[in-house]
Every structure is written in structure tokens, then in C-alpha cells.
C-alpha positions as CSV (number, residue, x, y, z in Angstrom):
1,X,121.6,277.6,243.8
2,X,118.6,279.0,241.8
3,X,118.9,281.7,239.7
4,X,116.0,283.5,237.9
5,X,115.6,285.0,234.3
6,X,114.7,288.8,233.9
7,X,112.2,290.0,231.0
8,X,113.6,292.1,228.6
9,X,110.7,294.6,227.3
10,X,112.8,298.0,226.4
11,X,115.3,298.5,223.8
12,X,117.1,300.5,226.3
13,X,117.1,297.1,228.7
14,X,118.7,295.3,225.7
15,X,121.0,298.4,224.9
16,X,122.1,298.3,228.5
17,X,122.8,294.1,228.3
18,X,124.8,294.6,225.4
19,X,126.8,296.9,226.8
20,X,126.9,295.2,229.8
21,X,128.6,292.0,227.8
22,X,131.9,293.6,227.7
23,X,132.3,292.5,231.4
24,X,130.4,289.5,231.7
25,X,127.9,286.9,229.8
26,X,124.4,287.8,228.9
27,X,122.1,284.9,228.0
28,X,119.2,285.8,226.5
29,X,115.9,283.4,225.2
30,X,113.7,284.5,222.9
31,X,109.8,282.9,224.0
32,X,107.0,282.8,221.9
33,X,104.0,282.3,224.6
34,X,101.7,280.7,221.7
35,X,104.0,278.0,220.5
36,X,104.2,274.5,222.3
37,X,108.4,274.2,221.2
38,X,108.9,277.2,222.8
39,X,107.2,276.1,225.9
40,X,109.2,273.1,225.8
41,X,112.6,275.2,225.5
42,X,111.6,277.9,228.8
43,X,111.1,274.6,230.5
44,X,114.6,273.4,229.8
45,X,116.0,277.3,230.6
46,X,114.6,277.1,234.0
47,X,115.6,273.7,234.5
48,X,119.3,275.0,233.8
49,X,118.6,278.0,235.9
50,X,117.3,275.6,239.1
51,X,120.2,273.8,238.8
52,X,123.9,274.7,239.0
53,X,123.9,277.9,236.5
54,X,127.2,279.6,235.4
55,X,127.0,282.6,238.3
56,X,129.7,284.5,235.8
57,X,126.4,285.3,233.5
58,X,122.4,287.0,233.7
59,X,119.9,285.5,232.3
60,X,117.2,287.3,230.3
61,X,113.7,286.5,228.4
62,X,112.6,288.4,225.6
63,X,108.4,287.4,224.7
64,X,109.0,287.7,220.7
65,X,105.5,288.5,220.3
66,X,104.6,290.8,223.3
67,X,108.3,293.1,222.5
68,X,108.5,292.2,218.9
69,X,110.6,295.4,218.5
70,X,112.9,294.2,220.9
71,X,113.0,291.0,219.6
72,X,113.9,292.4,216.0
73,X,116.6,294.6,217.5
74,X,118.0,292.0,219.2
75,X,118.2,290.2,215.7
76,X,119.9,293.1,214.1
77,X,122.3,294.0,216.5
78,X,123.7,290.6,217.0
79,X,123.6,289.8,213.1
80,X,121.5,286.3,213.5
81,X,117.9,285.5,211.2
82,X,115.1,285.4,214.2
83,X,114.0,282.4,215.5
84,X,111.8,281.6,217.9
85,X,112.8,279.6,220.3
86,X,116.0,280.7,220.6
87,X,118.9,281.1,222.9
88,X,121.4,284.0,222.6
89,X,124.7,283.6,224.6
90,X,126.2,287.2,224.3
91,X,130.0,288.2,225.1
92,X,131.7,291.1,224.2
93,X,128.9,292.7,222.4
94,X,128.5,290.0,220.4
95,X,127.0,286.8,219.6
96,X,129.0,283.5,221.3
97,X,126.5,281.4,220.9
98,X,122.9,280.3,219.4
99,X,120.7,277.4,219.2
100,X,117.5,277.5,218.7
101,X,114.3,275.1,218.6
102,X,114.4,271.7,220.0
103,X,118.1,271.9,220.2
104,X,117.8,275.0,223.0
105,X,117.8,271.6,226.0
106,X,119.4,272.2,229.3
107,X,122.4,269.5,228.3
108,X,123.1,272.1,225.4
109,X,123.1,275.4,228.1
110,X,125.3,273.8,230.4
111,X,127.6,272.2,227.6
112,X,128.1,276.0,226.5
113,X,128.4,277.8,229.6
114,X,129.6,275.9,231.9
């Protein structure tokens, strides 16, 4: 099963996941399109997402540069320093999880959520 990530470009999208989080998981990763390590990490997100993902959760992407405001507000509201890459897993309106950089591998994704 192969599961696809939605962009997150509104704070009202990410107001709407956060809430959503109450009921189920929210994964989001945060892309820079300009750095190779970030490259490196969307290529291990869809790897995850093209193989057996955790159908319990959605998946976002957030383009740190192109939404910088949502990027920053997803910072704030889940109380973590901004980090690019980085994977947010989100439950109960809050942060679970986060790794970021060359630790964001699809080994690490499916140790977490699955």
C-alpha cells in the first residue's frame, strides 16, 4: 500500500492537523528544496510511505522556505528549535516525536510508528 504526503502551505491547514491530532497521528516533515540532506531525508519519507506506512496516521510536507510562516508556527506551537530536515510525529496536540537531519531514515519512521 502506498500512501502519499500532503503539502502544508496555510496556517489554517496546520491549525486544522493539530487539532486533528487528538484523534489520530499527524506526521509532518519539514523540506528545504535547496539543501542536498533534505533531499536525502524526502527520499527516505517516501520510501516509508511506498512501503507498509502506519494507515492510523497522515502524512504532511511543509517547504521551510516556500511557507516559512508555517514552518515557524509549526516550531512554536509544538515547542521544538526549527530544523530543517526534520520530522514531526504529532499526537494529541503535541509533539511525540522528532528527528531531524540524517537521522530522519526510513528505519527511524518505521521504528516510531509502526
Amino acid at each position: 500500500m502506498s500512501v502519499k504526503w500532503t503539502e502544508i502551505t496555510t496556517e489554517q491547514e496546520w491549525n486544522e492537523i493539530l487539532n486533528k491530532s487528538s484523534e489520530r497521528g499527524q506526521v509532518i516533515l519539514k523540506h528545504s528544496t535547496t539543501c542536498p540532506v533534505s533531499s536525502n531525508a524526502l527520499k527516505e519519507y517516501d520510501a516509508y510511505l511506498n512501503g507498509n506506512p502506519n494507515e492510523d496516521t497522515d502524512y504532511f510536507l511543509v517547504k521551510v522556505i516556500e511557507s516559512r510562516p508555517v514552518s515557524n508556527k509549526i516550531a512554536e506551537d509544538l515547542n521544538v528549535k526549527h530544523e530543517s530536515p526534520q520530522i514531526l510525529y504529532v499526537k494529541d496536540n503535541a509533539k511525540y516525536w522528532t528527528a531531524s537531519h540524517w537521522a530522519v531514515t526510513t528505519e527511524h519512521i518505521t521504528a516510531v510508528l509502526d
